[in-house]
C-alpha positions in Angstrom: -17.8 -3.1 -22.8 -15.4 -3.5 -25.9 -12.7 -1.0 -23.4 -13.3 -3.4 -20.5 -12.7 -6.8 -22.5 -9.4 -5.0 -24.0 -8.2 -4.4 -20.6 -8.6 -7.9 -20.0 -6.4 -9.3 -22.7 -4.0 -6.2 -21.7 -4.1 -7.3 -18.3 -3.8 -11.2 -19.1 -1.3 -10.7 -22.0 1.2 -8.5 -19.4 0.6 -11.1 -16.5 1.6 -14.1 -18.9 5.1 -11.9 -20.0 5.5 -11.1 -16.6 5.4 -15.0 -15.8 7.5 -16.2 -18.6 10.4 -13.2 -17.4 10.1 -13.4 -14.1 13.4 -14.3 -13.1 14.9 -11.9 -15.6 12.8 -9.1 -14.6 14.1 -9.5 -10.9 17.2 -8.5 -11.8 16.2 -5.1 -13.9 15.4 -1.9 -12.4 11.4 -2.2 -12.9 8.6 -3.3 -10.9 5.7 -5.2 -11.9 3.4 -2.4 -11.0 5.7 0.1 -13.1 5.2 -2.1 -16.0 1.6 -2.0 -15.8 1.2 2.0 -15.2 3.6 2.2 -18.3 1.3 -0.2 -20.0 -1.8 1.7 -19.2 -0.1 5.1 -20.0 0.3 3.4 -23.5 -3.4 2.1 -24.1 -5.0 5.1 -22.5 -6.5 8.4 -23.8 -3.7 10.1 -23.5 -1.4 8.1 -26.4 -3.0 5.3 -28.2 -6.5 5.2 -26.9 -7.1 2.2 -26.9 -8.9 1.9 -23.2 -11.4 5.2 -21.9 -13.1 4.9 -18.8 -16.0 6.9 -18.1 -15.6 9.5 -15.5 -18.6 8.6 -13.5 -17.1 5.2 -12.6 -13.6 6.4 -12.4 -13.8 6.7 -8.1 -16.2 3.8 -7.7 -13.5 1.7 -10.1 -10.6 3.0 -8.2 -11.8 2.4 -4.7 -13.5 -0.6 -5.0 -9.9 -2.2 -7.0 -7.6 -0.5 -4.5 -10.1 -1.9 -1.3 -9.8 -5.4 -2.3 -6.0 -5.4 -3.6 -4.9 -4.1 0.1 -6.9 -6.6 1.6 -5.4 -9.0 -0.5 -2.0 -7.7 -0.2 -2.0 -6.7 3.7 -3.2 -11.1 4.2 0.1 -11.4 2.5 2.3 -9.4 4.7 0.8 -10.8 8.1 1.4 -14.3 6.6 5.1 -13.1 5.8 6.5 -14.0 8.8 5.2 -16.7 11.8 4.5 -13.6 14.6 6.7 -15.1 17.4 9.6 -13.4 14.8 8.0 -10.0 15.1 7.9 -9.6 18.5 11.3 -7.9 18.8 10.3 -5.5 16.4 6.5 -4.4 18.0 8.2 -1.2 19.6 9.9 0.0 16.7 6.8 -0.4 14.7 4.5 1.1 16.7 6.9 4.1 16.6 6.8 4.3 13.1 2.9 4.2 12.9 2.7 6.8 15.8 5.4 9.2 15.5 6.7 8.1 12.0 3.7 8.5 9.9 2.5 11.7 11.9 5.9 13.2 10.8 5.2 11.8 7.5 2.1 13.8 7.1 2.7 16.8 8.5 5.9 17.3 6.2 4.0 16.4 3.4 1.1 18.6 4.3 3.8 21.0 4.5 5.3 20.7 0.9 1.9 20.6 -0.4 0.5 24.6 1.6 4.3 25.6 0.5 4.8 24.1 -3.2 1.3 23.9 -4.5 0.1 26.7 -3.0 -3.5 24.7 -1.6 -5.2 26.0 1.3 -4.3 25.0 4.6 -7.4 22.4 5.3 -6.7 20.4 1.6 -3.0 20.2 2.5 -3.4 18.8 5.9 -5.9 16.2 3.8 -3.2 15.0 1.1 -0.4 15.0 4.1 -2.8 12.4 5.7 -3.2 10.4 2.1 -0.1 10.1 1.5 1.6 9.6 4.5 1.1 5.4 4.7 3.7 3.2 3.5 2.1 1.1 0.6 2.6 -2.6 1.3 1.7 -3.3 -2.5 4.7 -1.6 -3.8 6.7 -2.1 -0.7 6.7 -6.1 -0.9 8.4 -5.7 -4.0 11.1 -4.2 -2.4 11.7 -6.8 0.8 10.6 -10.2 -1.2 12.2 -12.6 -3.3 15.5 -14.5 -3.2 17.2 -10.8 -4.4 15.4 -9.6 -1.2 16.1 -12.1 1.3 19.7 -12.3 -0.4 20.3 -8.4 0.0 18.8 -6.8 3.1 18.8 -8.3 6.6 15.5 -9.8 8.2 14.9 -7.0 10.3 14.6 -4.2 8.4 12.8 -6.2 5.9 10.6 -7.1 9.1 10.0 -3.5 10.1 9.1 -2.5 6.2 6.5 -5.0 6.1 5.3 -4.9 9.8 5.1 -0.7 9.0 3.4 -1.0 5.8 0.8 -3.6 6.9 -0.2 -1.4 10.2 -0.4 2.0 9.0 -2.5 1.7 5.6 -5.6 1.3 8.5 -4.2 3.6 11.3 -4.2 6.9 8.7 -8.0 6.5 8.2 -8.7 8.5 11.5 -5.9 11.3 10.3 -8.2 10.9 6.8 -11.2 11.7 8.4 -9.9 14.5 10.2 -8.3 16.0 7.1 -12.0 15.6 5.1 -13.5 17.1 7.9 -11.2 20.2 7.6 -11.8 20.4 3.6 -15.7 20.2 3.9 -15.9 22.1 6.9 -17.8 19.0 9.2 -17.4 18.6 13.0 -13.4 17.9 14.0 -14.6 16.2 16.9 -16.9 13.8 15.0 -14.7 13.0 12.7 -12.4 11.8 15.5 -14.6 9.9 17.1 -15.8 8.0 13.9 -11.8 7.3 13.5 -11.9 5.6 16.8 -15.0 4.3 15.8 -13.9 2.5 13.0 -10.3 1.5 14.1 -11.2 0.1 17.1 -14.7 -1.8 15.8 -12.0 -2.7 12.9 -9.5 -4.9 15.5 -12.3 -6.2 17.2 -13.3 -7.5 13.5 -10.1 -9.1 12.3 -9.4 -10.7 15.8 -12.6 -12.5 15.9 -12.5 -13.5 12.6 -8.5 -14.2 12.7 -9.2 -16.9 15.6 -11.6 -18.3 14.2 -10.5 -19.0 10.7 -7.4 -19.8 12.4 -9.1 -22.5 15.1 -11.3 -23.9 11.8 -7.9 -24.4 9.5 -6.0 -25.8 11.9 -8.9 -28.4 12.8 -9.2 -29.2 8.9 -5.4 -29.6 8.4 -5.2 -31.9 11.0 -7.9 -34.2 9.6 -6.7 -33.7 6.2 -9.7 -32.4 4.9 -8.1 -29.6 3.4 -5.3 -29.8 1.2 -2.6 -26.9 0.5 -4.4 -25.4 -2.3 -7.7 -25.3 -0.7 -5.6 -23.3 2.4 -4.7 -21.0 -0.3 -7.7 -20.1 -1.9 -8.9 -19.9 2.3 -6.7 -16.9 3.2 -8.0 -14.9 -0.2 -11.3 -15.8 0.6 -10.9 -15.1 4.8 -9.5 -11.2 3.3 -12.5 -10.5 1.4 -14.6 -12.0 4.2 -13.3 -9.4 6.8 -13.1 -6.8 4.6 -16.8 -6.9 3.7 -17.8 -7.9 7.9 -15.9 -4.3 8.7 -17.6 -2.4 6.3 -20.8 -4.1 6.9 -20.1 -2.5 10.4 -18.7 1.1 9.1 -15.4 0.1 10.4 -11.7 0.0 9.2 -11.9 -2.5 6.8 -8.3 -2.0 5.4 -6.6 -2.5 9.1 -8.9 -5.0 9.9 -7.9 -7.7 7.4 -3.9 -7.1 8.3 -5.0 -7.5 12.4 -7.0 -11.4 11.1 -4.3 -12.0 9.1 -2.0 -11.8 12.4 -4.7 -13.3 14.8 -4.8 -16.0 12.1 -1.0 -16.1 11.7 -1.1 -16.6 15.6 -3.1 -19.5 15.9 -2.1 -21.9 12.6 1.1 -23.8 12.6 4.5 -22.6 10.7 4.5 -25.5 8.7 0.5 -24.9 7.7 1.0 -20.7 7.5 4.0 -20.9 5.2 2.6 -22.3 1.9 0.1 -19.8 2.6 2.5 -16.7 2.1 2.9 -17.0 -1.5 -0.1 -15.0 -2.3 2.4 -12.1 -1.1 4.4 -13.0 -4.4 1.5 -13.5 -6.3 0.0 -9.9 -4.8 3.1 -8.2 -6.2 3.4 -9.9 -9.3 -0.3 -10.3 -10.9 -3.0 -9.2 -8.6 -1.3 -5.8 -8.7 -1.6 -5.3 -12.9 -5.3 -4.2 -13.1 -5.3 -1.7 -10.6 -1.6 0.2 -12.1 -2.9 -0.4 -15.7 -6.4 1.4 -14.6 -3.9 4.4 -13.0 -1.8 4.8 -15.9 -5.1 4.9 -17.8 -6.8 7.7 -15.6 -3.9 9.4 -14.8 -4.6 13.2 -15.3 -1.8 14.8 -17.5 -4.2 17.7 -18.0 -4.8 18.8 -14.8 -1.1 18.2 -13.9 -0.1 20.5 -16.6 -2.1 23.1 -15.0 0.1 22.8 -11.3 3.2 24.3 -13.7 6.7 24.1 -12.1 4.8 22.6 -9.1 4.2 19.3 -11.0 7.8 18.8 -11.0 8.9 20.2 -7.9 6.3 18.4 -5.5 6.8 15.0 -5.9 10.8 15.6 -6.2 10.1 17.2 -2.7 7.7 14.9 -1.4 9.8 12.0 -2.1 12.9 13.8 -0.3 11.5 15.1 2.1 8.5 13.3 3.3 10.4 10.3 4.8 14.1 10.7 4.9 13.9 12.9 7.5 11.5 11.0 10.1 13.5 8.1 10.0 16.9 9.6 10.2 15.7 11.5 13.1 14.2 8.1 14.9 17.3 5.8 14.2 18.7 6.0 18.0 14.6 4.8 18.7 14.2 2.2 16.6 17.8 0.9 16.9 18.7 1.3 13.5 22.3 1.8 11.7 22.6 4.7 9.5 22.6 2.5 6.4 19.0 0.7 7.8 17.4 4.3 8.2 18.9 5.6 5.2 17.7 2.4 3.2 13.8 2.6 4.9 14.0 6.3 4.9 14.7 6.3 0.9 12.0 3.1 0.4 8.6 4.1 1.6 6.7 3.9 -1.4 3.3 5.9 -2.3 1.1 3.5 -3.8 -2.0 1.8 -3.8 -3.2 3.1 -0.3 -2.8 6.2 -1.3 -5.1 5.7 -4.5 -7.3 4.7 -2.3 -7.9 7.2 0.7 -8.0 10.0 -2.4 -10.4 8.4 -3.7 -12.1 7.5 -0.5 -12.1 11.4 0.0 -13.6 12.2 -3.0 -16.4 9.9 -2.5 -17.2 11.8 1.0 -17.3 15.3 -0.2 -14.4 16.3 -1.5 -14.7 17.7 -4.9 -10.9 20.0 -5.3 -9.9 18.3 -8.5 -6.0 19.1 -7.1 -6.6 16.6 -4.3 -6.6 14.0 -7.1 -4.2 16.0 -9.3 -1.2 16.2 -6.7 -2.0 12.8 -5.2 -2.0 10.9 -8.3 1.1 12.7 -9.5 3.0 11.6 -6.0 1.8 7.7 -6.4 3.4 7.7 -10.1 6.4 9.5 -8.7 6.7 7.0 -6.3 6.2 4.1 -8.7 8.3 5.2 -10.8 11.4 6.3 -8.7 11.0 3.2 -6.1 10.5 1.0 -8.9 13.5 1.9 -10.7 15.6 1.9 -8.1 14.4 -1.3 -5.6 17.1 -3.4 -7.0 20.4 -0.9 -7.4 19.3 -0.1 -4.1 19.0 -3.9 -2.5 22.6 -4.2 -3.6 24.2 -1.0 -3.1 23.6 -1.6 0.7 25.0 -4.9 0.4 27.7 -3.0 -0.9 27.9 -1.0 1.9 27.0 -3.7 4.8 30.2 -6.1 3.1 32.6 -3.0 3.6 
């Protein structure tokens, strides 16, 4: 109890910095979420010990804090933007979730059967776990002033759009991956995906309209004011999230499709005070989870991968991406500079943490699962986190010339 009180002074100490910097911190090379790994790397067993956690709640912790943050987080990102802007981009993003993040997991799976060595069935598993694009670390990238300042509205458009669509559509490629590992029925496991994706849109649509129908009605009587809106859409994402799992189904994707169906139905003017819990996501509701990471991260069992520790994220972050979306800019209509810029930022994050541990939790006990996935998330933290804003402006550099 004395750790988990710590970590709430650790957590609530960094948020208050974070708040009294915030426009300074903008315009450095870190990322909120970097500053909190870094901050639990600090307190954890590994340097100060300050903050243990046992390792029988370790997954449940994980899970459960990386569940409700991409709900959170994925409301946000189908808030972002009123939908009648993303219809031009529906085709490209569907290519990306299709194509894209199948590309995405078979090179990684790739890298892992090549660099680490892993049998066939566990690399086809971490492909699929870390082949979404994280919309927690992702929104750090394409929001802000420095953001909408930097990069053009459609490719920040198609980041977001990607990132809030394909955290849910890799569950089925999940399934199939934990199937492989733990030797269960292929074809099951395919049919629970569609299972759980398909119940999971039914889910947020319903709920979406709804919510949407009921907010609109309240606004227009003044019965709710903008604050009470907000605190709605936090509580509509935990609402759907729980209704989807109540019902086995894709809770992740479920929440982004009511945030959309929602999206749909309320006004601009009564959606856009809404869509600052994206900021708030990326500035403070991401600390506890990246503080418990840098706690748990497992320096051990990454000393026992070797040279492969170093080599495989290097790769993975090379080679995972760049070369999908270089290879789809004639489809998705890009210029070099845009596929270069999405192919570089496709950050591994909190989804990531979460289908590992979601695999562990069904059956998977290879402690390199864990090992290399955990090492690829702070890879990614780190590297995209570092270099978000040299990399906004070095393609405004490039787009000026």
């Amino acid at each position: 109890m004395h750790d988990l009180h710590l970590a709430y002074a650790l957590v609530g100490s960094l948020a208050v910095a974070l708040a009294a910097l915030s426009s300074r911190i903008r315009d450095l090379p870190l990322s909120e979420p970097l500053l909190a790994l870094l901050l639990g790397v600090l307190v954890g067993p590994q340097l100060l010990g300050l903050v243990d956690v046992p390792e029988s709640t370790r997954s449940t912790l994980l899970t459960e804090a990386a569940r409700v943050l991409l709900a959170i987080s994925l409301i946000g990102v189908a808030l972002r933007y009123p939908v009648r802007r993303l219809r031009p981009i529906i085709t490209p993003t569907a290519v990306l979730v299709t194509a894209g993040m199948l590309g995405m997991a078979a090179l990684s799976a790739g890298l892992a059967w090549l660099v680490l060595g892993v049998p066939v069935a566990l690399a086809v598993l971490l492909g699929a776990c870390i082949s979404p694009t994280d919309p927690v670390l992702a929104s750090s990238v394409v929001t802000g002033k420095p953001a909408e300042a930097h990069l053009p509205a459609r490719t920040r458009q198609l980041l977001s759009a990607e990132s809030g669509t394909n955290d849910g559509l890799a569950l089925p490629l999940v399934l199939l991956g934990i199937a492989l590992v733990i030797g269960g029925s292929v074809g099951r496991a395919a049919l629970d995906g569609l299972y759980q994706v398909g119940v999971g849109v039914a889910v947020g649509v319903v709920i979406g309209l709804v919510a949407g129908k009921a907010v609109t009605y309240a606004l227009r009587h003044s019965d709710v004011d903008q604050g009470a809106s907000l605190v709605f859409t936090l509580v509509l994402a935990v609402a759907v999230l729980g209704v989807a799992r109540v019902l086995d189904a894709d809770g992740v994707l479920s929440v982004f499709v009511a945030g959309l169906a929602y999206n749909a139905v309320v006004a601009n003017d009564e959606v856009g005070p809404q869509n600052t819990i994206d900021e708030a996501v990326n500035r403070y509701v991401v600390l506890p989870l990246f503080l418990l990471l840098g706690i748990e991260l497992p320096w051990s069992q990454w000393a026992d991968l070797g040279w492969a520790a170093v080599v495989f994220p290097v790769a993975v972050l090379l080679l995972r991406r760049l070369p999908v979306l270089l290879a789809l800019v004639r489809p998705l209509r890009l210029r070099l500079r845009d596929g270069m810029f999405l192919g570089w930022f496709g950050p591994i994050g909190v989804s990531a943490v979460f289908y590992l541990m979601f695999s562990e939790e069904e059956g998977v006990g290879d402690p390199r699962l864990w090992a290399a996935g955990s090492l690829v998330v702070a890879a990614s933290t780190v590297a995209h986190g570092v270099t978000a804003t040299p990399g906004r402006r070095l393609y405004r550099r490039a787009a000026n010339r």
